[in-house]
C-alpha positions in Angstrom: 2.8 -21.0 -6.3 1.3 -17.1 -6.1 1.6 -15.4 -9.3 1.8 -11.9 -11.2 -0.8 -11.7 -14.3 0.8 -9.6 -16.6 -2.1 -8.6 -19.6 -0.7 -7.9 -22.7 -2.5 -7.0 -26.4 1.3 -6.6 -27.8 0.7 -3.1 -27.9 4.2 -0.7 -27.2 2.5 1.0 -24.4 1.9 -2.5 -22.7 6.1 -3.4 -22.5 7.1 -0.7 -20.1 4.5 -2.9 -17.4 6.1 -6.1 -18.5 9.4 -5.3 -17.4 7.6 -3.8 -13.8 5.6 -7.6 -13.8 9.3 -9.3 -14.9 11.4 -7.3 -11.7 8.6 -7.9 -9.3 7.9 -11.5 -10.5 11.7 -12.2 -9.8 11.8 -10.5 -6.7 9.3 -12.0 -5.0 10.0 -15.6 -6.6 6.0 -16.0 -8.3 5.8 -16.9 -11.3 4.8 -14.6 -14.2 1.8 -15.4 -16.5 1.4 -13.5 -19.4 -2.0 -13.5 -20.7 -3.7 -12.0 -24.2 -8.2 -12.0 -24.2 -9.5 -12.0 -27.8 -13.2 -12.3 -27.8 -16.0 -10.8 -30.4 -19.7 -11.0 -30.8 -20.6 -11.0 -34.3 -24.0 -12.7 -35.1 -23.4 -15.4 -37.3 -22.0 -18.8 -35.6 -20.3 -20.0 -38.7 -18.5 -16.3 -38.8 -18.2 -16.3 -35.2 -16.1 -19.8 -35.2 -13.8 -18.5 -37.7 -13.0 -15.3 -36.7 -12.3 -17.4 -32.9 -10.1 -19.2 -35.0 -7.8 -16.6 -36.4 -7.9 -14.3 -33.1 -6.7 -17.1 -31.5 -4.1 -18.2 -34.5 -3.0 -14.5 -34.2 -2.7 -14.1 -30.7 -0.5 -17.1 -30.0 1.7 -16.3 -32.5 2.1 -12.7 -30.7 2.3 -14.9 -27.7 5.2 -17.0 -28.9 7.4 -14.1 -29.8 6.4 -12.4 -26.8 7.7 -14.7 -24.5 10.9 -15.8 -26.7 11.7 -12.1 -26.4 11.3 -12.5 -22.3 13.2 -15.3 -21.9 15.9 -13.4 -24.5 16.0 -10.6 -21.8 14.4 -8.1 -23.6 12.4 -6.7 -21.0 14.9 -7.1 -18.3 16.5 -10.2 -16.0 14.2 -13.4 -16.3 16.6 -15.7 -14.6 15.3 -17.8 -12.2 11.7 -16.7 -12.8 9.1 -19.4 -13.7 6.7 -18.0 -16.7 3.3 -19.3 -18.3 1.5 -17.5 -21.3 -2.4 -18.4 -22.3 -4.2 -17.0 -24.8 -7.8 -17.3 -24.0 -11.3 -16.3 -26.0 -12.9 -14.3 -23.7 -13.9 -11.1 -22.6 -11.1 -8.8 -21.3 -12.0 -7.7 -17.8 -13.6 -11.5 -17.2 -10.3 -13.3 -18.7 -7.9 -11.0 -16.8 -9.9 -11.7 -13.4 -10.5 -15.6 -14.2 -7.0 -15.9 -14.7 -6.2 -14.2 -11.5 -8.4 -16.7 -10.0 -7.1 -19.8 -11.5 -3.3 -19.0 -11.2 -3.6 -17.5 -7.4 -2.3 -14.3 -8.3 -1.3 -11.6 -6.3 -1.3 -8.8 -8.1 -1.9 -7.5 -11.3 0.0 -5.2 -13.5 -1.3 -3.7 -16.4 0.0 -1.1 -19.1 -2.0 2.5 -19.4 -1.4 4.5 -22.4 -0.8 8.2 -22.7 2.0 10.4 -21.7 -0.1 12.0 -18.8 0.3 9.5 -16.8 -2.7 7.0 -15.8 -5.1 8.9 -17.8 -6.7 5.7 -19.7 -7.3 4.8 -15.6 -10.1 7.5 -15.0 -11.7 6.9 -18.6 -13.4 4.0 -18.8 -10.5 1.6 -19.9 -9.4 -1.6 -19.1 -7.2 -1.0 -16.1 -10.0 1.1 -14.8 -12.7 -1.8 -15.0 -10.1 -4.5 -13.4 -8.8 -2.1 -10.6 -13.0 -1.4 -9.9 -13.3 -5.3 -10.2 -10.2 -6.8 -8.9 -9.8 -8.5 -4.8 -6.4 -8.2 -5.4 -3.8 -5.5 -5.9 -3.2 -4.0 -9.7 -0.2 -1.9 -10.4 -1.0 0.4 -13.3 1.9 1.2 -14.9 2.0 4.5 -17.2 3.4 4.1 -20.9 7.6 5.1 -20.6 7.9 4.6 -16.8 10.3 1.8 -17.0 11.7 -0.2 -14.3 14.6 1.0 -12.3 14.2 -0.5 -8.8 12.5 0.8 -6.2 13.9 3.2 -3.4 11.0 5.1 -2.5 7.2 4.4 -2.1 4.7 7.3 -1.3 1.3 6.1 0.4 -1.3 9.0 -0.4 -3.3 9.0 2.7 -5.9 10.6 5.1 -4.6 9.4 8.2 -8.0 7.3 8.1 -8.5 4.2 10.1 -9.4 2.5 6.8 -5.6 3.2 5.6 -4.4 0.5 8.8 -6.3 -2.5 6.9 -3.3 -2.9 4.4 -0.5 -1.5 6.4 1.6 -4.3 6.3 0.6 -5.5 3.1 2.0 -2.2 1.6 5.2 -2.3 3.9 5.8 -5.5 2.8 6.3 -4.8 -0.7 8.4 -1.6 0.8 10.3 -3.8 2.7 11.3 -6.2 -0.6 13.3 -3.6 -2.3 14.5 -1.9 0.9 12.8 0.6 0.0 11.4 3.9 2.1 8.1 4.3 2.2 6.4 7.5 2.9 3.2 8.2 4.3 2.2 11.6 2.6 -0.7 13.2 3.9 -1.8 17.0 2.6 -2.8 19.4 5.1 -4.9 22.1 3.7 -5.4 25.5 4.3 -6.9 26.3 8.1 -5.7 22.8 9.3 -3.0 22.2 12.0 -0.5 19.4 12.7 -2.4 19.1 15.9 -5.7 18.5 13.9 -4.3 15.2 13.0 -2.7 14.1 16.6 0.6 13.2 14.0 2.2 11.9 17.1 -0.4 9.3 17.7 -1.0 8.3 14.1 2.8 7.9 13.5 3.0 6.1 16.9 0.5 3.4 15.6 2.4 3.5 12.3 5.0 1.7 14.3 2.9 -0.7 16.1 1.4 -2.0 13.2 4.8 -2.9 11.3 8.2 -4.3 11.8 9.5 -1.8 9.5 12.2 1.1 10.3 12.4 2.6 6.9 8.8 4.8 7.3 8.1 8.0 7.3 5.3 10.7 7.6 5.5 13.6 5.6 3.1 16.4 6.1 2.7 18.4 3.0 0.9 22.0 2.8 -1.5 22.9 0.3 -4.7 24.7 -1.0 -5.7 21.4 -2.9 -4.9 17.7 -2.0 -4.3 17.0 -5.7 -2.1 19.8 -5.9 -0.1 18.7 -2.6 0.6 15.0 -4.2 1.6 16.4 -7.0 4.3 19.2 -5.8 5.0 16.4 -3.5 6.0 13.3 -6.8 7.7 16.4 -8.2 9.9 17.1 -5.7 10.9 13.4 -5.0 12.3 10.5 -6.7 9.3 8.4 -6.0 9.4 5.1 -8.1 5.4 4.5 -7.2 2.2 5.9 -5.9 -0.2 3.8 -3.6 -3.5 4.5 -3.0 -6.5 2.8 -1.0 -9.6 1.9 -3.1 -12.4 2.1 -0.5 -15.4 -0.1 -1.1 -17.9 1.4 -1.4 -18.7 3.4 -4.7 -15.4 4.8 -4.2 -14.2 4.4 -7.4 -17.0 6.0 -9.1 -16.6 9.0 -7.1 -13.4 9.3 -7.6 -13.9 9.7 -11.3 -15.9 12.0 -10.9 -14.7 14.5 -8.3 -11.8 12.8 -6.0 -8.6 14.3 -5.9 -6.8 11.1 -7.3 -8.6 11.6 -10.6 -6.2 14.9 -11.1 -3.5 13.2 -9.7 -3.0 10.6 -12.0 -3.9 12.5 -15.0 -0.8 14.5 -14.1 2.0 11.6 -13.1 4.1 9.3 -15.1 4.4 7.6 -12.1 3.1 3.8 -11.4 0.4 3.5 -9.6 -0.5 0.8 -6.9 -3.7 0.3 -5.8 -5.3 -1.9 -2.9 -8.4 -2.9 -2.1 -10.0 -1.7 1.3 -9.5 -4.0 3.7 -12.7 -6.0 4.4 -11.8 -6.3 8.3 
């Protein structure tokens, strides 16, 4: 059976992604594993084995409430949804993408802190390393941005041919919530529609999925950042999804991409796929 690994260190900020992990476990009938790294590297082997010892003690009893307050329904309807918790001794990025491995999961959904959105994405943290990392999808969900369904996706993009790779992949998961999903591309100053051919693109749009419910929407701006932005403002859109290209690309979108301001500034989850290697 596929799974969702949900990483938790029982921090507050971390809940709000359980219940998004929780809905889309149920929805999609996986089962939910629930998984806690502890790992440190003191000198001293005696020391070492010890403080392994009551990390460990520590974590599962964390663990045990944890998942007593799932199957309770604190974070939202766990009916029908199979659910695992380990708590392993391991380095965090490592555990979180061995367990991905081990349990087949398809996707991963972490907790971000900060009220600005995915900030702790774009600054060396966690969700940053797994998301540079990670085969598979990882939804990063932004402290307070609990679930509430999904009606409405927006798929930042540059009309690129790379975009196609995950087409239906990403109308898929639009498709299990009946959800619209919106291709939202910015067109800045001194470009036309007809720059784009937006007949052709949206033509292909539709060839490559068996999905009605899509849209392009063709947003004006000075800055793309700026355009995304005005454009998550304006609309109730329950998640972002962006394209991770291969190569470097995360790097330079710390340093200089557009997405880096757009995340610092949403509240908004944010899903992000791996380039299609085809």
């Amino acid at each position: 059976m596929k799974s969702i690994i949900f990483p938790t260190d029982f921090s507050s900020n971390s809940m709000g992604a359980l219940r998004w992990a929780l809905a889309l476990a149920r929805q999609f009938s996986t089962r939910l594993v629930v998984i806690n790294t502890s790992f440190s590297s003191g000198s001293g082997s005696g020391m070492l084995v010890n403080l392994r010892e009551r990390l460990i003690e520590e974590a599962e009893g964390n663990m045990k409430t944890l998942m007593q307050g799932i199957r309770e329904g604190k974070y939202g309807n766990p009916e029908g949804v199979e659910m695992e918790s380990h708590c392993v001794y391991e380095p965090t990025i490592e555990g979180i993408l061995s367990a991905a491995e081990e349990f087949e999961a398809m996707m991963i959904c972490m907790g971000t802190r900060g009220a600005s959105g995915l900030e702790e994405v774009l600054l060396g943290s966690n969700t940053s390393a797994v998301i540079s990392r990670a085969e598979i999808p990882v939804l990063a969900v932004p402290e307070g941005a609990d679930f509430k369904g999904i009606h409405r996706l927006a798929f930042a993009t540059d009309l690129s041919e790379a975009d196609f790779g995950r087409l239906k992949e990403i109308s898929s998961l639009a498709a299990s919530f009946e959800a619209n999903l919106e291709f939202v591309h910015i067109l800045l100053s001194g470009q036309s529609f007809e720059d784009h051919n937006i007949d052709q693109y949206t033509e292909k749009i539709r060839r490559e999925i068996e999905y009605s419910k899509v849209t392009l929407k063709l947003v004006k701006a000075n800055e793309v950042n700026a355009g995304i932005l005005d454009y998550l403002r304006e609309n109730d859109v329950q998640m972002l999804v962006m394209l991770r290209r291969r190569k470097n690309f995360w790097q330079r979108l710390f340093q200089s991409s557009h997405t880096r301001k757009v995340v610092l500034n949403t509240a908004i989850p944010l899903m992000v796929y791996r380039e299609s290697k085809g």
